[in-house]
N, C-alpha and C positions, 0 to 999 in steps of 0.2 A: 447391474443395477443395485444400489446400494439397500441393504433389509429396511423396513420400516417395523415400528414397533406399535400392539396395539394394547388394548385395555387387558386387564386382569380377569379372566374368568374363575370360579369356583364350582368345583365338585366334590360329590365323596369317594368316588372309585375315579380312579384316570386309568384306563386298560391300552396298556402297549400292545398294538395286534390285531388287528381285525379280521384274521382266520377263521378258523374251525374251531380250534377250541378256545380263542377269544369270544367270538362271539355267542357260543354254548353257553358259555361263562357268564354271560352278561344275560341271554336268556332268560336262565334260570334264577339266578342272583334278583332280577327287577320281577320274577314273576312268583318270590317267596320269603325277599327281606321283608321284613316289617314295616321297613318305611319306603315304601315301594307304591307308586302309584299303582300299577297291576298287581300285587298283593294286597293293596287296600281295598280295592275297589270287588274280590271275590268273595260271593258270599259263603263259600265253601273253605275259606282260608286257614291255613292248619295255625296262623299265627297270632300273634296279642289283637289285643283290639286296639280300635287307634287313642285311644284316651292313653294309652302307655308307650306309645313312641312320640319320635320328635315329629315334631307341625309341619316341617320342610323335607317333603315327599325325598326318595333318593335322587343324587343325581349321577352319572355315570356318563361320562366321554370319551369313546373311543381315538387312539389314532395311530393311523398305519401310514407306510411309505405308500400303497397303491392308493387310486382315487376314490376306489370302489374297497365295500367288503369281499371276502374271499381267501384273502391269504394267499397260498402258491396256486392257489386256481387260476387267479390274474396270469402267470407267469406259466404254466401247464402248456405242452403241447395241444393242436386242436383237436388232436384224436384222443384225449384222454378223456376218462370216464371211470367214475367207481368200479373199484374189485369188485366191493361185497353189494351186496342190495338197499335200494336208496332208502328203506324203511330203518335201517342203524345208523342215518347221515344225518348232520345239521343239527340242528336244536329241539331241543324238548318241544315247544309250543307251536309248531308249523310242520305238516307233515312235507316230506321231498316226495315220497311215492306217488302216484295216483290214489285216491282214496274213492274207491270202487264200494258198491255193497255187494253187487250180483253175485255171487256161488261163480259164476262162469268164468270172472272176470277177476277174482284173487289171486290167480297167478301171474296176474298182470302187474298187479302190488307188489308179490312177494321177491319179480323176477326182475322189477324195476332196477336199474343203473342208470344214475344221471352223469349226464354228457360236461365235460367242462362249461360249454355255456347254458346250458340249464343249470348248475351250479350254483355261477354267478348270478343269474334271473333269480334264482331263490337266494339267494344273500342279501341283494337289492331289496327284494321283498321282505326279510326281514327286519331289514333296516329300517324300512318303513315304518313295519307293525310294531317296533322296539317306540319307537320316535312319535307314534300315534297315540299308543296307550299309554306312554307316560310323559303327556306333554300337560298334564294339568298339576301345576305348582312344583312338579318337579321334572325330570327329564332324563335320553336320551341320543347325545350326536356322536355320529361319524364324523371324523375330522381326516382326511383323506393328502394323500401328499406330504404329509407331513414328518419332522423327525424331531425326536425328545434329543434334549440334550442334559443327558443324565449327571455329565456336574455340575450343570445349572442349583442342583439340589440345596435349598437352604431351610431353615425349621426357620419358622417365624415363632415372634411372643404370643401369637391365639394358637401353638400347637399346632397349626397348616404346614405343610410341607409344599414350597412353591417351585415348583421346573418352568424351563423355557422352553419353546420349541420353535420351529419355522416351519414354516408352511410353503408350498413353491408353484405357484402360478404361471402358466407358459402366455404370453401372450404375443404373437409376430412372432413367432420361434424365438423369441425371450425371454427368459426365466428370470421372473419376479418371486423375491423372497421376502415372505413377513415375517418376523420375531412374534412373539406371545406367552404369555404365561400362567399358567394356572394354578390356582392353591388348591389343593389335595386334602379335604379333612380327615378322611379313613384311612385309605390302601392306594397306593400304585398296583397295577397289578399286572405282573410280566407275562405275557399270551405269547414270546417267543420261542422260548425253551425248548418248544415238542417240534419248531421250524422246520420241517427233512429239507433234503442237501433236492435240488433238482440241476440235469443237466447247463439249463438255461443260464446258471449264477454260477455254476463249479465247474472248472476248468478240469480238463482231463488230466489224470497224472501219469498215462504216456506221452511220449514226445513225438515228434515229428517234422517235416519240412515244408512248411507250407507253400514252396514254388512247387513245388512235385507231388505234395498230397493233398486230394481236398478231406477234411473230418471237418463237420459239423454236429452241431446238438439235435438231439433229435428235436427241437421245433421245428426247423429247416426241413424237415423233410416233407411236410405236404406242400408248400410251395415248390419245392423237387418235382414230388409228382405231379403237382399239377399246372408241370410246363409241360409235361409228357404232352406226346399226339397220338390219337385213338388210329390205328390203321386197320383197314380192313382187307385182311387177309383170301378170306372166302365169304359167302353170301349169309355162313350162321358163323362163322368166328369172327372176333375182335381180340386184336394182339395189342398190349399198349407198349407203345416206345418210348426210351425213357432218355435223358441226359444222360444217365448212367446207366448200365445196364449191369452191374457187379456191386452188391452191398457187402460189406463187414459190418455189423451188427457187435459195439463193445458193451456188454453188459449182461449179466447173468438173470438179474431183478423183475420186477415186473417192469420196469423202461421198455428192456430188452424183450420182453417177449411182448407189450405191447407194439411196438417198431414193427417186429419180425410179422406180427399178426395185419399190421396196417398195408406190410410189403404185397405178404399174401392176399391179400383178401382186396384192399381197392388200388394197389397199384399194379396186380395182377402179375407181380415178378416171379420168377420160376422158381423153384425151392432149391436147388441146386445152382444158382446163382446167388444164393446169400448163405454168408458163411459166418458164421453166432461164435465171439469170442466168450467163453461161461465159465469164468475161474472157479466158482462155486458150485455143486450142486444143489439145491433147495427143494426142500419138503413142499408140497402144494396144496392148500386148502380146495375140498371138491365142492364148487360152489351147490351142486345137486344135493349134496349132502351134509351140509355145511356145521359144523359141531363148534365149541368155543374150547379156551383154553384150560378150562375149570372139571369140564365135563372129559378133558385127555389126561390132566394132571391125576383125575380120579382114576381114569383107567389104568395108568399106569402103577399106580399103589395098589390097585384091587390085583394085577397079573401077578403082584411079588406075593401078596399075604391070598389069594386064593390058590395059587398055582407052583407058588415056591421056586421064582424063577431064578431066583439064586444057587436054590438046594437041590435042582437035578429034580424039578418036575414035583413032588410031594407036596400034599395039601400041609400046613404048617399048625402046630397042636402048642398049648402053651404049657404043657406040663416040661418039669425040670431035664427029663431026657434032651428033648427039641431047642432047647437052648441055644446049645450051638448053631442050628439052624436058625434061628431068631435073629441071632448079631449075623450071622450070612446076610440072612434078606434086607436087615439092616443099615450096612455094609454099602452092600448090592444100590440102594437108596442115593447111592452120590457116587454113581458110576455114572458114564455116558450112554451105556446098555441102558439103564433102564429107562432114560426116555427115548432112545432107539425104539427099544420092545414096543413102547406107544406107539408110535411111528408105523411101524410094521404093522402091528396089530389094526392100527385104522387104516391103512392103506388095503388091506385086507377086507377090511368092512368098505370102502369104496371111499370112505371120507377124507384121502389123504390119496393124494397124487405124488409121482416124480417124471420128468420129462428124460430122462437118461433111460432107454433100454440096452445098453451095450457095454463092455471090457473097455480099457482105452489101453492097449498094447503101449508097452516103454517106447517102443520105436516107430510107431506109428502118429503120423498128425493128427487124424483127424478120429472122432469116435468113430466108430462100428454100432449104428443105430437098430440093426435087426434085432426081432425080438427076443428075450434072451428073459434067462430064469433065475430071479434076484433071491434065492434062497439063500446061497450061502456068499451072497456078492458083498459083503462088507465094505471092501476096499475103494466101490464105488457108490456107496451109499450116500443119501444126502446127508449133508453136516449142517445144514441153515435150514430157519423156518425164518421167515419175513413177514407170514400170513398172508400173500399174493395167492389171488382164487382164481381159477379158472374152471369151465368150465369140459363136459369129454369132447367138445367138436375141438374147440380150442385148444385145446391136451393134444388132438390129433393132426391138428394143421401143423401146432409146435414140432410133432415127433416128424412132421415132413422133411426138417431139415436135417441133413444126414452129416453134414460139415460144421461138425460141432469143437472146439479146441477148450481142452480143458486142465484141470490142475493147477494151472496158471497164469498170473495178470499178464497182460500185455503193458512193456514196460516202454519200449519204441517202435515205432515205422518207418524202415529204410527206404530211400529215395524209391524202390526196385519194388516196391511193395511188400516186402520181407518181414513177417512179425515175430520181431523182437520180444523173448518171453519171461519175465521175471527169475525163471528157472535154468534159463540158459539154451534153451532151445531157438532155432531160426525154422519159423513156419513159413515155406511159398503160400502163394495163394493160390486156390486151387485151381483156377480159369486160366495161370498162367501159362499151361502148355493146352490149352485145349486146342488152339487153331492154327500152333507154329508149327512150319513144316521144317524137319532134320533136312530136307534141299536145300533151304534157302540160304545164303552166307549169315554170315554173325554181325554186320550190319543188319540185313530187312529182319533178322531174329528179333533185335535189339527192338525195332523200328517198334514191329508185334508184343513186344513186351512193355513196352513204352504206352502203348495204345489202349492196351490191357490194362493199367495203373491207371491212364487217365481216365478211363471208363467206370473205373474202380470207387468207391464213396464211401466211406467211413465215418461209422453215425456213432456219436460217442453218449450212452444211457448207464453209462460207468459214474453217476454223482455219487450214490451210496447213501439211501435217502436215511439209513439209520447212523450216519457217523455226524449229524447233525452239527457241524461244522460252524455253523453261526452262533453256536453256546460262547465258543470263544474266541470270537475275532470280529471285527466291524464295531467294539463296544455293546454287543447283544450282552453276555452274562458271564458274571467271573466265575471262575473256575471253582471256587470255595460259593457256591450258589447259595449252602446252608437251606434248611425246613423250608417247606410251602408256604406256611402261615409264619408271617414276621412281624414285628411290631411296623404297622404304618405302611406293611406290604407283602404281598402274596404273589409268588412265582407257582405257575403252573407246571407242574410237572408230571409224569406217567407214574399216576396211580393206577391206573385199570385200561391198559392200554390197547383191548381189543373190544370192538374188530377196527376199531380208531380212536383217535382222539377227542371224538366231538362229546363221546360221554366222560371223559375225564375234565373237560372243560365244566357241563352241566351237574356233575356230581363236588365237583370242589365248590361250585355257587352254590349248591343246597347246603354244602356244609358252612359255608361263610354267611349265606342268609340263617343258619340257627340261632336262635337267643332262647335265654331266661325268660321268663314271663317277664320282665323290664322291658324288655326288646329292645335292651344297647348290650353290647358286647362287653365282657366281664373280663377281662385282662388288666385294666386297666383302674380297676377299683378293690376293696379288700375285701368282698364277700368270699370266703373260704369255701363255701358249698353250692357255687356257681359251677354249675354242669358242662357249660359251652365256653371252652379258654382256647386258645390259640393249641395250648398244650395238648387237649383233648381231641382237636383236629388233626394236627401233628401224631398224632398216636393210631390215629387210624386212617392217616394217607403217607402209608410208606412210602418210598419211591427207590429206584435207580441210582446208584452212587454216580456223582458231576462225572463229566470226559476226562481226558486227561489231557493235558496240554497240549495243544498244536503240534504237528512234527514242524520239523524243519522245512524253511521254504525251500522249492525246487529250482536246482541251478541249472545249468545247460549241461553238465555232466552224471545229474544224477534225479532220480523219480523216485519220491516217497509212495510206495506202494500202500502204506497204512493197512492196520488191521480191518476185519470184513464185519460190519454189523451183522446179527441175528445167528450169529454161531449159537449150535443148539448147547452146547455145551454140557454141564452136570447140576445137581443141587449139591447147592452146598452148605455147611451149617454158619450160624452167627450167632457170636451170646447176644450183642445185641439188639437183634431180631431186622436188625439195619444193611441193606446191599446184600440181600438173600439174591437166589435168583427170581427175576422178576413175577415169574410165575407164581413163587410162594409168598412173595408179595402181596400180590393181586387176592392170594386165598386167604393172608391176615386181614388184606382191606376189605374184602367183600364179606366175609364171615362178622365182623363185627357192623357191618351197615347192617345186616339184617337184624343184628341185635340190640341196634338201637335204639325201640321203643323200650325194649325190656329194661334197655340201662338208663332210661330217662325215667321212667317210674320207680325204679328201687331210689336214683338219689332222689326222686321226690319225696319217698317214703322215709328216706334214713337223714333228711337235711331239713333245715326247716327255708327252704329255694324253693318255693312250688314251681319247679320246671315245667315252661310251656311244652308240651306232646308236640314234635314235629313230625309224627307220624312216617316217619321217613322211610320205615320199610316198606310200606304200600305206595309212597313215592315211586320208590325205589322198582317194586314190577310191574310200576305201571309206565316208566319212564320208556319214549317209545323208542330210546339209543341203545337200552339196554338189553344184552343179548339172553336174558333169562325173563324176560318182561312174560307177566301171563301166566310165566308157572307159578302153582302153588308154593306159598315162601317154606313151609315145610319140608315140602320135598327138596327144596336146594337145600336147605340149612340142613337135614340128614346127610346129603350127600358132602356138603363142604364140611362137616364136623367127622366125616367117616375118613376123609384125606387128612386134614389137620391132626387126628387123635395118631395116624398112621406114620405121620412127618414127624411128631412128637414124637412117639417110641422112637423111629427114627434117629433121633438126635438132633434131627433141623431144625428145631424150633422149640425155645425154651416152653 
């Protein structure tokens, strides 16, 4: 059916994205711009009054490919469900948890994880409450199904920046497409950037033969189980029988131990019937004791300068003898050891898990899961933190599976079941001698082995949700992304990027709703002692250096294995305080939100710009995403200035 075109619409933000941190974004942006119906209308509002903004309340429209908000929720397996606790999920102004008063009943809050579709129920719901409180003079919409066509892009003579997009209507299984276009008078503002990679959209980048193997994504697999049939074996057991009775489980992530936890637990499959390919090992946040990234980076600075763990154990003195010990520990600062040392040291304290208890012999397949004493085990230490939390029930279901293949990706699957290993190694499978008998001729062997395969299922949770793959391909974002804040547009990107994204969504909107006591945006005119510029933003939401181009596509002869997201990696220095590691990122970004208020009073003091007070640290620990919400701002700010003064001597950080 041929597009139709419809009228012109106008806004000041157009937000590509209707996710997590889209729609944080948008949250917080309408609930502390200045020209914000929901900013207007608070009597506690930290902003101008309205005699100083413009008369035409904000307007703000969303649009995403799904029909709904949610982002990869839409697209999630149905077993999925938040890592961390739903009280760090969604947006500032709508709690996900249950909001309990009782003493009895806050563990119920704290311990909350919402399910894929209670997710989406709360997105819905905000969608609403976005579309309700700012539907008087200004506005509000989701625009769902839809896709930007980003060379549409033209500047008009009023300064608007007009795009086109289509929208795609199914009706009779026929897909009707409308054209449209909107003029843009602020920001475009890109909410795909932080997209992770899901099984569902990323093909695997092993091969295989799809007459002889089945692999599927892990969606697939609850309708798997639930063709299974319940048999009843004796009068108190229930055995479930499945299509398949043999898993391979690809992926080391949290995909992967989700899958493997879904097997266990409601398809009731045996544990030595699934066999977990985990090229990686990974560090694992203990959700019982759950600590953030700010409060391990401190730890780690506090073991070198209290314990000298560069210098063979000695407390460290700063008189001129100890010198040399100083550039040691120094040193010591941009090694891999020293966030190792973190590592250990909290796993220690209980707040850091690893699912690997065992050696993995050169010539051996499969680990050796017994328990075993990781003191001086280096070699098989974890090298990845992803921030995947589990829990110790869940910790110990995991360590059930005793057929675990590791070191290396799986790069093919031979007809025979044979896993073909980045490394060079051929792994059997391990059920495939379980039930051939040495009698039988090398036909009924075959017959048995053939049987074995087909029985065999292959759940591929190998996307690699941090190599965010849609930065650069399908027209998402070019590679040269450049700063957050851009003239006429703002891409979202990982300023503060635990325990998710939904607070770097809500934290860039506080920073995009500050103004001058004018309450319009100061880039754009020639007041010199204008506090709030694009610049000043940019200066205090570091981010992540862009990806790096695409590999090459894969042919029939070869499989781009690509590098592994969340390698723990080292610190490292930069003069220009730009593409640290993320970590010290996070401790320039956060260290100067608390200081906020301070810096907005001294230039009130030294400019003649009476800057409006955005009060933004008190924002800031009250904000209910943020994982320091509650604590005294003191006490962070000693402890982020004790790591920062530490990094500095260091060399990390001009």
């Amino acid at each position: 059916m041929a597009a139709t075109t419809s009228t012109t619409t106008t806004c000041d933000y157009l937000v590509i994205g209707g996710g997590a941190t889209g729609m944080a974004f948008c949250d917080t942006l309408l609930r502390y711009h200045p020209s914000s119906a929901s900013s207007s209308s608070k009597s506690d509002s930290n902003n101008t009054s309205n005699s100083n903004i413009n008369s035409t309340l904000l307007r703000v429209i969303v649009l995403d490919a799904h029909s709904q908000p949610g982002g990869h929720w839409n697209d999630a397996y149905d077993f999925c469900r938040l890592h961390q606790p739903s009280h760090m999920y969604g947006v500032e102004s709508v709690p996900l948890e249950p909001t309990t008063v009782s003493l009895e009943k806050v563990s119920e809050e704290v311990l909350h994880r919402a399910t894929k579709h209670e997710l989406l129920e709360y997105y819905r719901t905000v969608q609403s409450k976005l579309e309700k409180e700012n539907s008087d003079g200004g506005g509000f919409r989701f625009i769902g199904n839809a896709t930007l066509d980003f060379d549409s892009e033209v500047l008009l003579e009023n300064g608007n920046y007009q795009y086109c997009y289509t929208t795609t209507t199914t009706i009779n299984n026929n897909n009707h497409k409308k054209q449209n276009c909107i003029q843009v008078t602020t920001r475009l503002v890109d909410a795909r950037y932080l997209q992770p990679d899901i099984p569902k959209h990323v093909k695997p980048r092993f091969q295989w033969n799809a007459d002889a193997i089945r692999c599927v994504p892990v969606n697939d697999l609850v309708n798997i189980i639930e063709e299974s049939t319940t048999t009843t074996t004796t009068t108190t057991t229930q055995q479930q029988k499945h299509r398949y009775s043999y898993f391979v489980i690809v992926g080391a992530g949290k995909t992967g131990m989700d899958a493997i936890l879904y097997l266990l637990l409601e398809g009731k499959v045996s544990a030595d019937h699934i066999l977990w390919i985990a090229p990686n090992e990974a560090w694992i946040t203990s959700r019982e004791r759950m600590g953030n990234c700010m409060e391990f980076l401190h730890e780690c600075v506090m073991m070198v300068r209290t314990a000298g763990a560069a210098g063979g154990g000695a407390a460290n003195t700063k008189d001129d003898k100890n010198k040399d010990n100083d550039n040691a520990d120094n040193a010591f600062f941009q090694t891999t050891e020293f966030l190792q040392n973190g590592f250990r040291s909290w796993e220690q304290k209980g707040k850091i898990y690893r699912i690997g208890q065992g050696n993995v012999d050169d010539d051996s397949k499969y680990d050796n899961q017994d328990n075993h004493n990781h003191d001086n085990d280096n070699d098989d230490e974890p090298t990845q933190f992803k921030d995947a939390t589990l829990d110790q029930e869940e910790l110990r279901l995991l360590r059930t599976i005793k057929q675990v293949v590791r070191k290396s990706r799986l790069q093919r699957i031979d007809d025979d079941g044979t896993l073909v290993l980045a490394d060079g190694r051929h792994v059997s499978l391990p059920w495939m001698t379980m039930t051939v008998d040495d009698d039988d001729d090398e036909t009924q062997q075959h017959q048995q082995q053939q049987q074995k395969v087909n029985q065999t299922l292959f759940v591929h949770c190998a996307a690699g949700a941090f190599q965010y793959t849609n930065r650069t391909t399908n027209q998402v974002i070019d590679v040269d992304v450049g700063p957050i804040f851009q003239p006429h547009k703002l891409v979202l990107q990982d300023v503060y990027g635990t325990p998710g994204f939904c607070f770097v969504g809500s934290v860039l909107g506080r920073l995009e709703a500050c103004r001058d006591d004018d309450g319009i945006d100061n880039d754009n005119n020639d007041n010199t002692n204008s506090f709030w510029t694009d610049e000043k933003r940019n200066a205090m939401s570091l981010c992540p250096p862009p990806p790096p181009p695409p590999s090459e596509p894969q042919t029939t002869t070869t499989s781009s294995l690509g590098p592994s997201g969340g390698a723990v990696g080292h610190l490292t220095a930069n003069k220009n305080n730009h593409h640290h590691h993320p970590w010290i990122q996070r401790l320039i970004n956060v260290r100067q939100w608390y200081r906020l208020d301070d810096d907005e009073k001294n230039n009130s003091k030294n400019s003649n710009n009476n800057t409006n007070a955005s009060d933004f640290t008190n924002w800031l620990v009250s904000n209910r995403l943020f994982h320091f919400k509650h604590v005294p701002a003191s006490q962070v700010l000693a402890m982020l200035d004790e790591t920062y003064d530490a990094l500095v001597q260091a060399g990390l950080i001009n």
